[in-house]
N, C-alpha and C positions, 0 to 999 in steps of 0.2 A: 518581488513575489507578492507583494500587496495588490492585490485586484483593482480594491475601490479606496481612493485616496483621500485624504478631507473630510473623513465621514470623524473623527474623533471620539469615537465611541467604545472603543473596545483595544485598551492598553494591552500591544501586543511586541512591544520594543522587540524584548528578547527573544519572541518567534523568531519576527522575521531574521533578525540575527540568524539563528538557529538555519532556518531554513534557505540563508541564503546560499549557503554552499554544499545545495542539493541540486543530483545531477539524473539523469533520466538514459535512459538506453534509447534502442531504436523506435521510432513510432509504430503502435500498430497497424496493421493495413486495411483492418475491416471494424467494422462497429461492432460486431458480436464482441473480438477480442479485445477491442478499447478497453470496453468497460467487465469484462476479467477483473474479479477481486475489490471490486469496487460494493459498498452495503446495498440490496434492495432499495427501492422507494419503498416508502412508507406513508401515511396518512395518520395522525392520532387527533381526535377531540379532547382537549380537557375543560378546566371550568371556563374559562374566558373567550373560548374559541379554540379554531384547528390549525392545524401545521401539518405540512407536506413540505416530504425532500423528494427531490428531482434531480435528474443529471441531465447536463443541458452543453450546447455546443456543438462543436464538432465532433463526435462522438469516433469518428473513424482515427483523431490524435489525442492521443494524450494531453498533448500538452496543451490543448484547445479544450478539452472535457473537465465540464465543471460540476461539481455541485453544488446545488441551488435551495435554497428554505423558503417557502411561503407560506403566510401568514394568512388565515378570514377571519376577523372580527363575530363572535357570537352574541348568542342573544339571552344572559345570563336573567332569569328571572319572568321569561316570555312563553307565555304557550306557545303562539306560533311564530316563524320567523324566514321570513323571504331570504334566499343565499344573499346573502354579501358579497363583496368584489374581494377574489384575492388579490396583495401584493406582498410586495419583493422585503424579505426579511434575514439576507443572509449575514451572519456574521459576520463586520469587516475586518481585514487585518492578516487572514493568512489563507495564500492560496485552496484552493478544495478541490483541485484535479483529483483527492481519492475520495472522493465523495462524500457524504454526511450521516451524521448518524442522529436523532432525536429522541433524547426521554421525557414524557412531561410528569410534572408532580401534581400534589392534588390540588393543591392553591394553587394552579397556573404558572409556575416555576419550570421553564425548559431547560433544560439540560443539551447539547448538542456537540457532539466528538467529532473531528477532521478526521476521514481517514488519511492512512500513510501515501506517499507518491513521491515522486522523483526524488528515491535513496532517503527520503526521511523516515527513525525508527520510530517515533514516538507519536503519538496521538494529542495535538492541540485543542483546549475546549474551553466553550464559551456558556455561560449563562446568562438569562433573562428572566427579570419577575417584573415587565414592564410590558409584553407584548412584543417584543424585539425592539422597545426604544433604548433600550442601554443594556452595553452588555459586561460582563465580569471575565475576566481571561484566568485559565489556568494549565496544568499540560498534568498529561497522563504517563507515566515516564514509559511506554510501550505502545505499540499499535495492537488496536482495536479488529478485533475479528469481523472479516467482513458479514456479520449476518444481523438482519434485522437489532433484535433486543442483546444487541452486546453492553448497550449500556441502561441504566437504571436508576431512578433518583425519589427518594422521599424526602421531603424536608432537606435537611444537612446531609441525610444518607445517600450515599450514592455506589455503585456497582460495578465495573467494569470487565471485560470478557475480553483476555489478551493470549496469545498463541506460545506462551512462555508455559515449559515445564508441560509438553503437551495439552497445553490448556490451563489456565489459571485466571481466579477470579479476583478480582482486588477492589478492597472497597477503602472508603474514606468516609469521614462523618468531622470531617475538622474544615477546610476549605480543596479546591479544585484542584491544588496539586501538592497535597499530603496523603500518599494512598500506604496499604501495608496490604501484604497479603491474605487474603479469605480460606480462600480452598484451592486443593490444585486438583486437576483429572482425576489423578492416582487416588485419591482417598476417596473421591467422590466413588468410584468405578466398583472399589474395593465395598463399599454399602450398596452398590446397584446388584452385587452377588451374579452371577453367571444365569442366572433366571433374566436378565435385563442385555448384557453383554455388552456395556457402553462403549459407544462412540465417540464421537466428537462432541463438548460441551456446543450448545447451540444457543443461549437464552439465556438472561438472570434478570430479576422483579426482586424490590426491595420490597418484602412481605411488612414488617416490624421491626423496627430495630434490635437486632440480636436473634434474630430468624429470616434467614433470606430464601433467596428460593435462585436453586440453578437447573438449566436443565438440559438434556443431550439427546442423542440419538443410540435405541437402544435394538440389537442385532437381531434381535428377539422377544419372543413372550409378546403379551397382550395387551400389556400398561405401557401407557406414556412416560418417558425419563423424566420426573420430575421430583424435585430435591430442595427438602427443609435443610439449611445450616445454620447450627446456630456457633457463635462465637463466643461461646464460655469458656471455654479453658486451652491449655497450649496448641492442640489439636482441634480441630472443627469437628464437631457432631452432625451428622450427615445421615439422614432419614427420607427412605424413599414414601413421595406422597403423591406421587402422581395417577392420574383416573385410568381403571381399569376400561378399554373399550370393548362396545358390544359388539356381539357375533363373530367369526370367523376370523381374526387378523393375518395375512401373511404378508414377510418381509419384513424390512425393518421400521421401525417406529419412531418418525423424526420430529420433536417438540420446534415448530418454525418463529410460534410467536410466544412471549408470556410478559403480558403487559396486564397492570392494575387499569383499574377505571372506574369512575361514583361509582358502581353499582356492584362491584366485583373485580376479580383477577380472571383473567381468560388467559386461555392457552389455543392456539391452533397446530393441531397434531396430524400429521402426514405418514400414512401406512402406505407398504408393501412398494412396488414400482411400475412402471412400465403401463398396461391395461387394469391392471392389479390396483392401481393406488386409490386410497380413497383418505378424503379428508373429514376432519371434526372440529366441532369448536367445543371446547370446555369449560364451563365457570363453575369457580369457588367463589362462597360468599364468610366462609366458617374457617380462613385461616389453612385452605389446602386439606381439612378435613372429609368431609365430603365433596361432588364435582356435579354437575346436570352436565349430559351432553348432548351434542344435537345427532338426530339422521345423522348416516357417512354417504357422501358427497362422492360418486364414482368417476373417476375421470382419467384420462391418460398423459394430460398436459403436465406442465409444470407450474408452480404458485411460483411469480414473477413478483409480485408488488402484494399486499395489504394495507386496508386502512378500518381502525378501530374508532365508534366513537363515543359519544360520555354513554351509554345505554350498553355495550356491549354487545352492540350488531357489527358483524366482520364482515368485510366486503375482500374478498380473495381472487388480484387478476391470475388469467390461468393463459397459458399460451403454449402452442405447437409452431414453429415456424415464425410467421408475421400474422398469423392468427391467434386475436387474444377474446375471451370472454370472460364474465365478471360475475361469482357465485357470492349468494349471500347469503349469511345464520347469524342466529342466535342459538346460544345456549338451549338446550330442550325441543329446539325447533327442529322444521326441514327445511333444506335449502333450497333458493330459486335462482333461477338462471335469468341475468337482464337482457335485453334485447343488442343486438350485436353491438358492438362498441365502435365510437368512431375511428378511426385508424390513427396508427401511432398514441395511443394510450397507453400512457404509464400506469395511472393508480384514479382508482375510485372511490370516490367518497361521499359516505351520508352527510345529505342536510338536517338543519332544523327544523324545516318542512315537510320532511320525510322522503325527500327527492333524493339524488343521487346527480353526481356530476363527475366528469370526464377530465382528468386534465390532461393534454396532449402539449408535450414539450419539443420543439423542432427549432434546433439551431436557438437563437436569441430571442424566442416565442412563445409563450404559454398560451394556448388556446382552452379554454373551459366551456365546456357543452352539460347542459342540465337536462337531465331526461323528465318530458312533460308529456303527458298521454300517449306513452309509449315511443315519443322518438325524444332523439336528441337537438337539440336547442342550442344554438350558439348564444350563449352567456356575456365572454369577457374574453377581448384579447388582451392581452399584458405582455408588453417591450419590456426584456432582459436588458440591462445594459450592462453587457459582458466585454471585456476588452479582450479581442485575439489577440495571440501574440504574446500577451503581458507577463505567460510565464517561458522561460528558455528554456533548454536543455543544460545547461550550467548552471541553471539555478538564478537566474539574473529575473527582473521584472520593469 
């Protein structure tokens, strides 16, 4: 089950153990249901540089469908700075047929969760405070919900978003695989009061240590699900603090993102459905006290992929069909729509130059296109070396 072999990097004995006697059902037949339950792509800037996850492969088999991490080098301490070349940063040592999840910390500390796949229940994870040159193994004893911010990292603190007990958050502050439980749905739901009528937990952001933040989807009302817990005493104290939005809301009110960043916590929040839905970005800079939000964002598609980066401008792909385009806010602002996107685009992402680039993943291929007086620019190809094959359906490699 080990993909890339020789790399030495990332003590994983007992995964693989673990994982080798996992077994898979029938392959899917279409790429839409491949990747079923698999995390969003994502995009996050922190201080060192960005990171993007991607799913890459044969997308129409499971067992050919991987998930993929890359790495661009930033330009810490520079006014301005030319894109960089992305490469290949995935954690070696345990298959990612259920794709990846990323949190980064403030010091440049990635955090990064396997999702589950073929019969495995629990979530394997790796850390890096190198760039992805060396990584630290630990395991999550449960799988990780497939949404964006299931997981979460400051410093030692970390967060996780597992499908236990209808929803449960579990955090650790000791190493990677010491977790105890935070909050579960029930108690969260129970402070969200029938004014909010929670949903499905969707998001958690390590606020402070001993005040975290979770957040859901709420059936109703006007404010975004969004939830102070602090871990003082037997029970979790659980304080709704999420930002009231303006004008008219109908439907339900879905919290998609709630990631920190230098400048703030941002949240991206999804109302009503259908023709109806419109989106928002929100930052807190005061601890979830007060929030700036931006214009809503009208639209009928659906937010497919985001990418956040150290400034707190959100780049949010949006897609009907094989038609995708690419809305972008900040907090306070209006959004703007970029010019069509190259085809087969995963996720968008700000430069340091203020640009914006394309990564388009096909099969064992990253192609990166940089938007430059209004079109797109072919940048960077970069060769995946993904080994078909390498995982069975028995679980063998």
């Amino acid at each position: 089950m080990i993909r890339r072999g020789g790399v030495g990097l990332l003590t994983l004995g007992i995964l693989g153990a673990a994982l080798a006697g996992c077994s898979s059902g029938t392959p899917a037949s279409t790429a839409t249901s491949a990747t079923v339950g698999l995390p969003p792509t994502q995009a996050i800037t922190g201080p060192v540089g960005s990171w993007a996850t991607l799913v890459m492969g044969h997308l129409d088999d499971p067992l050919n469908t991987f998930g993929e991490l890359v790495y661009r080098p930033g330009c810490p301490g520079v006014a301005t700075c030319a894109p960089a070349d992305w490469v290949l940063a995935t954690p070696p040592g345990v298959a990612s047929n259920g794709g990846l999840f990323a949190a980064s910390g403030p010091v440049g500390t990635l955090t990064v969760g396997f999702g589950v796949s073929l019969g495995l229940t629990f979530s394997p994870l790796a850390v890096t405070t190198d760039a992805g040159s060396t990584w630290t193994a630990g395991i999550l004893p449960a799988a990780l919900v497939p949404v964006t911010d299931a997981l979460a990292t400051s410093g030692n603190d970390r967060l996780a978003l597992v499908p236990a007990a209808g929803g449960e958050v579990l955090a650790s502050a000791a190493d990677l695989s010491t977790w105890s439980t935070l909050v579960r749905r029930s108690t969260v739901a129970a402070a969200a009061g029938s004014g909010c009528g929670l949903g499905a937990l969707t998001a958690v952001s390590v606020l402070r240590p001993g005040a975290d933040l979770v957040a859901g989807t709420c059936d109703s009302g006007g404010r975004a699900g969004v939830f102070r817990v602090g871990s003082g005493g037997a029970v979790a104290s659980v304080t709704p603090v999420g930002p009231q939005l303006p004008g008219n809301v109908s439907g339900p009110v879905r919290t998609e993102r709630l990631v920190e960043t230098p400048t703030g916590l941002d949240a991206l929040v999804v109302t009503g459905s259908g023709s109806s839905t419109r989106i928002f970005v929100a930052r807190t800079t005061d601890g979830a006290s007060t929030w700036t939000i931006s214009a809503p964002y009208a639209t009928a598609d659906a937010v497919v992929s985001t990418s956040v980066d150290a400034s707190g401008t959100l780049v949010a792909v949006l897609a009907t069909g094989h038609r995708r385009t690419a809305a972008v806010a900040a907090p306070g602002s209006s959004w703007t729509t970029l010019p069509t996107l190259p085809v087969g685009t995963t996720t968008v992402t700000t430069d340091a130059d203020g640009s914006f680039s394309a990564l388009v993943p096909s099969g064992s291929t990253l192609t990166v296109d940089v938007l430059s007086s209004g079109s797109w620019v072919r940048h960077q190809v970069l060769a995946v070396p993904i080994q078909y094959g390498s995982t069975s359906a028995a679980g063998g490699s």
